[in-house]
BAGUDO-884017 format. One record per residue (C-alpha): residue number from 0; chain; z, y, x. Coordinates in Angstrom, 3 decimals. Each point is the difference from the previous one (the first is absolute). Layout:
REM residues N
NUM,A,Z,Y,X
...
This chain:
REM residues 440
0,A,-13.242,10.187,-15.652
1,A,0.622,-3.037,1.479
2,A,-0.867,-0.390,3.878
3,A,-2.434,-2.149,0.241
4,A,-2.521,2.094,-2.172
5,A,-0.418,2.001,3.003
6,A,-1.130,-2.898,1.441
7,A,0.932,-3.500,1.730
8,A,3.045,0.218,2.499
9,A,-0.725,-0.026,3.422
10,A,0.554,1.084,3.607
11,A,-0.649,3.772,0.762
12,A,-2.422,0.525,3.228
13,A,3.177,1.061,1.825
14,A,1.277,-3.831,-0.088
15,A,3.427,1.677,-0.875
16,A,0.271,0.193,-4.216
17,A,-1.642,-1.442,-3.198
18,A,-2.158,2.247,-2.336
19,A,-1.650,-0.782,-3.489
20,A,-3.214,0.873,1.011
21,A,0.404,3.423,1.626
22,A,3.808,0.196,-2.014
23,A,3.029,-0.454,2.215
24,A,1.556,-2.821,-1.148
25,A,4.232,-0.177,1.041
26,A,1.271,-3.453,-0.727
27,A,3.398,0.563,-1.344
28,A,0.500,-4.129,-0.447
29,A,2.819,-1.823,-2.197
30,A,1.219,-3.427,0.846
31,A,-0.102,-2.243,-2.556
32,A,-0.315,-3.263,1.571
33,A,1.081,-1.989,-3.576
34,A,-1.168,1.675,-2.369
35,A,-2.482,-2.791,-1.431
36,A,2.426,-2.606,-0.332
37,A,2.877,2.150,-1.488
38,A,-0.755,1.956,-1.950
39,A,-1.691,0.842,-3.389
40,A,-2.399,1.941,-0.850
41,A,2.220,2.628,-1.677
42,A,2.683,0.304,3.242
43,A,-3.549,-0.122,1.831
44,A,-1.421,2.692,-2.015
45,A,3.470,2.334,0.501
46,A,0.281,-0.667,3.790
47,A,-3.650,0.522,0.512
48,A,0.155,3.374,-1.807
49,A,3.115,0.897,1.492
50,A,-1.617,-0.327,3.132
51,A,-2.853,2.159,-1.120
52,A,1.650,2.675,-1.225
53,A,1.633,0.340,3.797
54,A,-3.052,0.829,1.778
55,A,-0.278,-4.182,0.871
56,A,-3.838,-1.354,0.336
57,A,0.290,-2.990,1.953
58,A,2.144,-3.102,-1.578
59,A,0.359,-3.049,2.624
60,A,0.483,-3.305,-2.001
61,A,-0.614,-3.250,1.123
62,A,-1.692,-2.566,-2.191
63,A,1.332,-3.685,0.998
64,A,3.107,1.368,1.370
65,A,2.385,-2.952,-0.395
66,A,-0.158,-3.548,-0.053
67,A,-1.037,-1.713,-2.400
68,A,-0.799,3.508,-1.461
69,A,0.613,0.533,-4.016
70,A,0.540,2.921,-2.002
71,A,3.091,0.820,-1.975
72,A,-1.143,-1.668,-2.987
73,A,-0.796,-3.435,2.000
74,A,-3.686,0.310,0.632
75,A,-0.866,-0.942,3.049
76,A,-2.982,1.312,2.343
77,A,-1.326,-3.221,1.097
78,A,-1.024,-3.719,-1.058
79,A,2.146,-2.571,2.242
80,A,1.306,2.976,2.446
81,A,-3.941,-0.243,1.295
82,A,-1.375,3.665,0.938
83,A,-3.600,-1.429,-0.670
84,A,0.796,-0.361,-3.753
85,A,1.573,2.892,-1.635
86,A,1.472,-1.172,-3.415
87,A,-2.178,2.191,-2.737
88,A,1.803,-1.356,-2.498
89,A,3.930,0.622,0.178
90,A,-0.764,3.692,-0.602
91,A,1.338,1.056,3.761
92,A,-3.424,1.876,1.195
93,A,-0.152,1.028,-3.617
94,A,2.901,2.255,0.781
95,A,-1.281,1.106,3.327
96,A,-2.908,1.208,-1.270
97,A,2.109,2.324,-3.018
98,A,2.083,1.497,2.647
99,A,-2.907,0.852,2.602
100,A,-1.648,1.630,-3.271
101,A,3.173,1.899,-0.897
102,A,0.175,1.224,3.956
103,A,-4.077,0.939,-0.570
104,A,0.690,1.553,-3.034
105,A,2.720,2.661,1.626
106,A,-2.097,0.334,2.879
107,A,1.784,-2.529,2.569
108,A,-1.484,-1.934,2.728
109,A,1.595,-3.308,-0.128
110,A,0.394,-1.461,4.416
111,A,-0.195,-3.330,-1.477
112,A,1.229,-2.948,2.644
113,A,-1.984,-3.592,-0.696
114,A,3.448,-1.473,0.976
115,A,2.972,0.687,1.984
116,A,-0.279,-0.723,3.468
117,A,2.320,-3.037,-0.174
118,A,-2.600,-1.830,-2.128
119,A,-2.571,-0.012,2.301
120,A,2.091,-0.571,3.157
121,A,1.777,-3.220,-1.398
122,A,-3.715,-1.027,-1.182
123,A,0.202,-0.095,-3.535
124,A,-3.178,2.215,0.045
125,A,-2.018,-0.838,2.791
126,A,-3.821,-0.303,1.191
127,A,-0.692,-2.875,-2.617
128,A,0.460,2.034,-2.804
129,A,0.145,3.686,1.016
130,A,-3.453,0.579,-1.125
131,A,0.646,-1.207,-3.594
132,A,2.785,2.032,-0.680
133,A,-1.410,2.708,1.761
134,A,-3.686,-0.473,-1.753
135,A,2.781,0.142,-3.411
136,A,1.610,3.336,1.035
137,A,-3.146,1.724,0.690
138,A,-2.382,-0.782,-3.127
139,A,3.468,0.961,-1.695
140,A,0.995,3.140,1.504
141,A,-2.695,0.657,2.825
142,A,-1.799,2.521,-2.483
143,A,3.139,1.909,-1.208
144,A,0.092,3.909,1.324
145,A,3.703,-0.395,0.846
146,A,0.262,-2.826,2.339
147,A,0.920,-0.096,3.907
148,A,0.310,-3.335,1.664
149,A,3.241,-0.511,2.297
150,A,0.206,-3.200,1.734
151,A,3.024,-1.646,1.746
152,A,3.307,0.742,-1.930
153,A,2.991,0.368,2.844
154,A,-1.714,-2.475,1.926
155,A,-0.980,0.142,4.122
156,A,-4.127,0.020,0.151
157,A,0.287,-3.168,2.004
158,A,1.849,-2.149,-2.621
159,A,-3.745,-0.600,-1.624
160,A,-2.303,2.162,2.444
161,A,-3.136,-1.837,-1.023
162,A,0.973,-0.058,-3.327
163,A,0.865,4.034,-0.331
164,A,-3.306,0.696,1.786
165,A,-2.350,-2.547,-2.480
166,A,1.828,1.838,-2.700
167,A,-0.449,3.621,1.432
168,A,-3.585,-0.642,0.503
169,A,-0.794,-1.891,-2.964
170,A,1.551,2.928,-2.225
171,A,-1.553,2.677,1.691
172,A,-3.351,-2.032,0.089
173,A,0.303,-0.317,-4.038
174,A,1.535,2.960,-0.767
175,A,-1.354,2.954,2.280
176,A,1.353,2.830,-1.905
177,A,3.593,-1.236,0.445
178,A,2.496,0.445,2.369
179,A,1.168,-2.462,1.952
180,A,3.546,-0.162,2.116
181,A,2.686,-2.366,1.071
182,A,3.790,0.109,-0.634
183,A,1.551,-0.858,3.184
184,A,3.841,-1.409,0.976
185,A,3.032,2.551,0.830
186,A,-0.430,2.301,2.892
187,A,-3.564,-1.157,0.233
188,A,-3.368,1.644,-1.151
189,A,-3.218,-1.296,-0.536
190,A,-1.837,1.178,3.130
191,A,2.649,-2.697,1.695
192,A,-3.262,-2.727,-0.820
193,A,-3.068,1.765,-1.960
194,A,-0.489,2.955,1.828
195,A,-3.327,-1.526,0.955
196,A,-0.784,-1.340,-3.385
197,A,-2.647,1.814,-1.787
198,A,1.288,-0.628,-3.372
199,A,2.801,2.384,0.225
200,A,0.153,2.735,-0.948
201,A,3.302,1.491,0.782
202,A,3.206,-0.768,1.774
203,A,3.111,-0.898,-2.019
204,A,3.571,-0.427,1.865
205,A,3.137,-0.736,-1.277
206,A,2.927,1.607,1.195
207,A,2.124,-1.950,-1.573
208,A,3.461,0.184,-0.609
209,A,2.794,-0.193,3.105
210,A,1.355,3.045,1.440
211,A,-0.577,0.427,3.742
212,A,2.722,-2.052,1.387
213,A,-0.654,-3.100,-2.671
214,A,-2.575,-1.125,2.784
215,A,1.008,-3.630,-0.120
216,A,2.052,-1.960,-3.378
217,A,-0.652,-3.240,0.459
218,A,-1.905,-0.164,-3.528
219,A,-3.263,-1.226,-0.729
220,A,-1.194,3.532,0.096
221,A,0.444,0.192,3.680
222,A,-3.540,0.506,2.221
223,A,1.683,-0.729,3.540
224,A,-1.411,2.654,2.821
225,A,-2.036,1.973,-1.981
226,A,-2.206,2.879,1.831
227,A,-0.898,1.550,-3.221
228,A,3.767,0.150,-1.241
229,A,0.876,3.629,0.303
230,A,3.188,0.178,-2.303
231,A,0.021,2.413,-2.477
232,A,-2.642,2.199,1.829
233,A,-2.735,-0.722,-2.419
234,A,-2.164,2.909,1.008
235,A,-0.089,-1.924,3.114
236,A,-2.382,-2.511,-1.653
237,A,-2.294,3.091,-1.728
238,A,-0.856,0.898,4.276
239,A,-0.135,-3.547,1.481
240,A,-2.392,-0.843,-2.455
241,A,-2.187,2.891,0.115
242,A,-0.399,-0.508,3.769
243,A,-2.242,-3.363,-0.697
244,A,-3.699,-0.188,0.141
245,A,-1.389,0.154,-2.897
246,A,2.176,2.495,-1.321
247,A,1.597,-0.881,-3.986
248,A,1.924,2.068,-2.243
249,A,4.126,-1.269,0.125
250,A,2.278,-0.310,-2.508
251,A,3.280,-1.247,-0.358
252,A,-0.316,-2.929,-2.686
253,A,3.885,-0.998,-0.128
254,A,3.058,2.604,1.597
255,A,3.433,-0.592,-0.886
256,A,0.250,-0.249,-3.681
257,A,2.634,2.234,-2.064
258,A,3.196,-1.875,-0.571
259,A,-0.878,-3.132,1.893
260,A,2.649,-1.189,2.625
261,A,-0.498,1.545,3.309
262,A,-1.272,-3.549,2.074
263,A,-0.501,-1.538,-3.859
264,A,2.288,-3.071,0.699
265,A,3.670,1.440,0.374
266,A,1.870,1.421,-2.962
267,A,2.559,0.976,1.912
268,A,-2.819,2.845,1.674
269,A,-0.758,3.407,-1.886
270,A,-3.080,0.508,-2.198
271,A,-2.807,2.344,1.342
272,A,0.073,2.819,-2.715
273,A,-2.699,2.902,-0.924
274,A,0.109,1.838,2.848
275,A,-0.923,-2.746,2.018
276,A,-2.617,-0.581,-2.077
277,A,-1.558,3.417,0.563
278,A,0.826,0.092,3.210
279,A,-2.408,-3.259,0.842
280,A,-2.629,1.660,-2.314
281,A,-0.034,3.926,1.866
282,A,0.202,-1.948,3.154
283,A,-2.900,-1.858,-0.443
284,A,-2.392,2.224,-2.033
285,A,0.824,2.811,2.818
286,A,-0.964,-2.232,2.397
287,A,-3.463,-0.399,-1.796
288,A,0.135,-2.738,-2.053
289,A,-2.492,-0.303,-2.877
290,A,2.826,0.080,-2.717
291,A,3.322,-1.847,-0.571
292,A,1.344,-3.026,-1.776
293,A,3.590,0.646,-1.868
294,A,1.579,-3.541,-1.174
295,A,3.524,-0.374,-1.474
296,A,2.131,-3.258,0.203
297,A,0.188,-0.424,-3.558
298,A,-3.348,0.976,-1.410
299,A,-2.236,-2.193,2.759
300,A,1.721,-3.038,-1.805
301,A,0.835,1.423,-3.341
302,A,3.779,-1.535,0.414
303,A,1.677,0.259,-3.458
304,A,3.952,-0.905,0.476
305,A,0.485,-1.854,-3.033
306,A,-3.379,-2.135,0.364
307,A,-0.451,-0.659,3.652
308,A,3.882,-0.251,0.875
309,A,0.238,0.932,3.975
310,A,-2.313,1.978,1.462
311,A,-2.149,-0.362,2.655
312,A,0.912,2.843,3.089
313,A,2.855,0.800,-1.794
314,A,-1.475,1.544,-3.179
315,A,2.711,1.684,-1.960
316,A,-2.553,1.824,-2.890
317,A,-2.014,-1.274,-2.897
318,A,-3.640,0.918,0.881
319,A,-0.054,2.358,-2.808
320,A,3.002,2.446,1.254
321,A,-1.515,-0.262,3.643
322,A,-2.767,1.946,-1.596
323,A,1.888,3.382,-0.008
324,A,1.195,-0.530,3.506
325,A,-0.805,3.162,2.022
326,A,-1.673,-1.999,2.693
327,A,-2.704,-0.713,-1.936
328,A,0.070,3.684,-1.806
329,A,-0.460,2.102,3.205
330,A,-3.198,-1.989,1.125
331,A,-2.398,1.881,-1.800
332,A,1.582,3.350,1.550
333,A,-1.645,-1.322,3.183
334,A,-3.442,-0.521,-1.374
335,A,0.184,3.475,-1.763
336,A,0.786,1.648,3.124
337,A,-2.680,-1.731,2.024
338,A,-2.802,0.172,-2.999
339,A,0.709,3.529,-0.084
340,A,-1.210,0.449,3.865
341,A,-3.320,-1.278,1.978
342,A,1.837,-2.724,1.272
343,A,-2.845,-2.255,0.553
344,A,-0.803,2.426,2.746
345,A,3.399,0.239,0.986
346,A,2.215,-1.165,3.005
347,A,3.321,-1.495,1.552
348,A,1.237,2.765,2.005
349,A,2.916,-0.633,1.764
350,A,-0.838,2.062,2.906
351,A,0.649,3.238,-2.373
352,A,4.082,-0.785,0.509
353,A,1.201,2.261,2.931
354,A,3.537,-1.010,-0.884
355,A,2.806,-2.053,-1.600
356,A,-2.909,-3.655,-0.301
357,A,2.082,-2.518,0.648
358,A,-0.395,-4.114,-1.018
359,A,0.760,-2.115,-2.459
360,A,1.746,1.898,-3.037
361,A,-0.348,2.964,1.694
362,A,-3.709,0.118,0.690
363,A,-1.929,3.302,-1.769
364,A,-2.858,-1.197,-1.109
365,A,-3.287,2.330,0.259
366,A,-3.336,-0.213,-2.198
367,A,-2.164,2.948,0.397
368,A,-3.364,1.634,-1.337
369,A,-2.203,2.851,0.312
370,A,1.832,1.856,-1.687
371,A,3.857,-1.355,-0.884
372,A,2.519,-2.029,1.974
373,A,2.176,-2.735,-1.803
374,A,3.626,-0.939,2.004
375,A,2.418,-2.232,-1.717
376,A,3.458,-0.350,1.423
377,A,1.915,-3.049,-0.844
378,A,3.720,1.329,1.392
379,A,-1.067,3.773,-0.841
380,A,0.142,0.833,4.037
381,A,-0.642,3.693,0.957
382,A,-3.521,-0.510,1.846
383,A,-2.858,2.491,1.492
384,A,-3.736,0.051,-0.042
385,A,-2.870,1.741,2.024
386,A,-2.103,1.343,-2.781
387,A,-1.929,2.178,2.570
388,A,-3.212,-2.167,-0.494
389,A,-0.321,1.585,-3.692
390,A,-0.798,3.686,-1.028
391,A,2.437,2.051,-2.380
392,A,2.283,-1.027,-1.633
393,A,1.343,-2.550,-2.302
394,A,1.471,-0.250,-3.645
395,A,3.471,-2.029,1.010
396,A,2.173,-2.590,-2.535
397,A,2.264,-2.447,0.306
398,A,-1.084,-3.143,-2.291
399,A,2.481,-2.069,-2.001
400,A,-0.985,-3.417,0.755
401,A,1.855,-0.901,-2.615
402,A,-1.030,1.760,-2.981
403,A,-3.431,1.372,1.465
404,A,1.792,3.942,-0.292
405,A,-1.417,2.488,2.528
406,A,2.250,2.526,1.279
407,A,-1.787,3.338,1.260
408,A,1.604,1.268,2.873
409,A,-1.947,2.802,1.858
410,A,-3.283,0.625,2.162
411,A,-0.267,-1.651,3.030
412,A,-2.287,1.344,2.975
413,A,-2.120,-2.759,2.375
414,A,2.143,0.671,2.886
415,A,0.939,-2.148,2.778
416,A,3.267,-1.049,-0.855
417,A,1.302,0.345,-4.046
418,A,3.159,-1.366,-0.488
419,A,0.817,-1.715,-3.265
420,A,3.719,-1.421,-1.519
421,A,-0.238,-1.972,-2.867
422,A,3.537,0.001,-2.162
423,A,2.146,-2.961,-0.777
424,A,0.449,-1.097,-3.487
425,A,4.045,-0.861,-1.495
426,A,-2.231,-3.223,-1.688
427,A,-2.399,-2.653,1.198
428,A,-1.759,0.713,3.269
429,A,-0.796,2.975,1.150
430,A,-3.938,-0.276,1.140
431,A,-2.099,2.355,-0.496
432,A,-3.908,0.757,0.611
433,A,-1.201,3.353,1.185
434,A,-2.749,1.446,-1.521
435,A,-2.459,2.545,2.055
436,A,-2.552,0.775,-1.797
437,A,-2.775,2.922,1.497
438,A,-0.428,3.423,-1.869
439,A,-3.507,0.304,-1.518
């Protein structure tokens, strides 16, 4: 079944998650910012089943990403570079419209961006002829089941305020089923300028990709004295933005992305790998984000060596073998594990930890339930918890993060302090989640 025939996505009562009508909905998103312009429908068709077949149901793709914007065989997406006349005629919206109907077809919401964020803060689209191509998008796609609007594109909400907020309003106006949110700049989220906006609907941040001391790299990245810049400690964005009025779900649209450069602009620096990717998505979901979106370096711009020549990031992969990357694999282990709980009426709860929290890489982080307790443990640190608030006893694994494995490992009684020492693996990274799940 495909979600939405439980009914239209939206915002559970509890402001916190999504549902299709009274169906928990986890976004488990892709990034696949080109995938329009390059590439066909066949390498569409693999990657978007690919995706599918990992537990994926979100794909983020922007539709006028570059500039002029064209797609690999030449067509290009507008008459004269003008947003206010799409060209109908090259065959570019043509192919749009196949792959959004191969992403329908396996049961994929498409987060489709108008245009990247650069676009509309150098001007090219503006207020003169937003509402054309905007009018165009909607009469196009604004009836398909599997569409989510995402403005912005790795853009500050001020670069085009008026503009992202006539656009916001305009699509929710038109299409009231849909929803609608913004895809802010590095280390910033969306509640940064449209927390007071009616027409969103959720908060996205972007984490981004520099490692806690790459505060400052004189690149065009760089947002100067940033009070929403917290590093690597992307959970940190899940509670700041829950503590607005009104209260939106969070998610974290754009973490570090596997086998990009650590900072993106130095190839001398290391590439963040798979556990670093899980680490960002455990993190955040724990926190109580609404889901998680995964992106690797080569698949968001489908880089193919012998075609594209350097990479952007430092892309080393042909899209297609970035595919099997175990990043991307061990994603859906995280939305079986929380599908397989009431986590819509679940919680962050740190204050279980009696002993051994600590920051940064060595933070436990704590989501909790009725009835189970979730801990994942990036540096597998021995740690304690005060289970004394439940009754009985629990069913106790370690999870494999990796491969999704659950180890059984005993009975554990809701005392006040339960100590717990994850192993260390001779491969990878050894981070673990600890499963406690209540005896019927």
């Amino acid at each position: 079944m495909k979600s939405w025939e439980n009914g239209i996505l939206k915002v559970t009562d509890n402001h916190r998650y999504l549902q299709n009508g009274d169906t928990p909905f986890f976004w488990l998103g892709d990034t696949a910012w080109l995938i329009f312009s390059r590439l066909t429908p066949e390498e569409a068709y693999t990657y978007l089943r690919n995706r599918k077949e990992k537990g994926y149901n979100v794909i983020q793709a922007t539709l006028i990403h570059e500039w002029p914007q064209k797609n690999i065989e030449g067509a290009f997406a507008l008459k004269d570079q003008d947003f206010a006349r799409p060209d109908l005629e090259g065959g570019y919206w043509e192919r749009v419209d196949a792959m959004v109907s191969m992403a329908e077809e396996l049961g994929l919401y498409m987060a489709l961006l108008p245009t990247w964020g650069s676009n509309a803060a150098s001007g090219y689209l503006n207020m003169k002829n937003a509402d054309a191509y905007l009018d165009f998008l909607i009469e196009r796609y604004g009836k398909r089941p599997n569409i989510i609007w995402l403005l912005g594109g790795d853009v500050k909400g001020d670069a085009a305020f008026e503009l992202f907020c006539h656009m916001g309003k305009k699509l929710k106006a038109d299409c009231p089923d849909k929803l609608v949110g913004f895809h802010p700049f590095g280390r910033t989220s969306s509640s940064r300028w449209f927390n007071g906006e009616e027409w969103l609907d959720f908060h996205m941040f972007q984490s981004g990709h520099r490692r806690y001391d790459q505060v400052t790299l004189g690149a065009w990245d760089d947002n100067g004295k940033n009070p929403d810049s917290f590093g690597e400690d992307n959970w940190k964005y899940v509670e700041r933005d829950f503590s607005f009025s009104p209260k939106r779900p969070a998610i974290d649209g754009e973490p570090s992305y596997e086998q990009i450069l650590q900072g993106l602009h130095d190839e001398t620096q290391p590439y963040w790998q798979a556990w670093d990717t899980r680490r960002y998505a455990y993190w955040s979901v724990f926190a109580g984000a609404f889901g998680h979106t995964f992106g690797d370096n080569a698949i968001m711009q489908f880089y193919v060596r012998e075609r594209d020549g350097k990479g952007a990031f430092g892309a080393w992969q042909d899209w297609q073998e970035a595919l099997h990357n175990t990043g991307g694999m061990a994603m859906t282990h995280l939305k079986s594990l929380m599908e397989s709980v009431d986590y819509q009426n679940g919680y962050p709860a740190q204050e279980l930890v009696t002993e051994g929290q600590g920051e940064k890489y060595d933070r436990i982080a704590v989501f909790a339930g009725e009835d189970f307790v979730f801990c994942y443990d990036y540096n597998h640190h021995p740690f304690s918890l005060n289970l004394s608030g439940y009754q009985g006893c629990f069913d106790a694994y370690w999870m494999d993060p990796v491969t999704g494995g659950r180890s059984y490992f005993g009975t554990v009684s809701a005392d006040k302090d339960v100590r717990f020492v994850p192993m260390e693996r001779k491969e990878g990274h050894s981070d673990w989640v600890l499963v406690l799940l209540g005896r019927k």
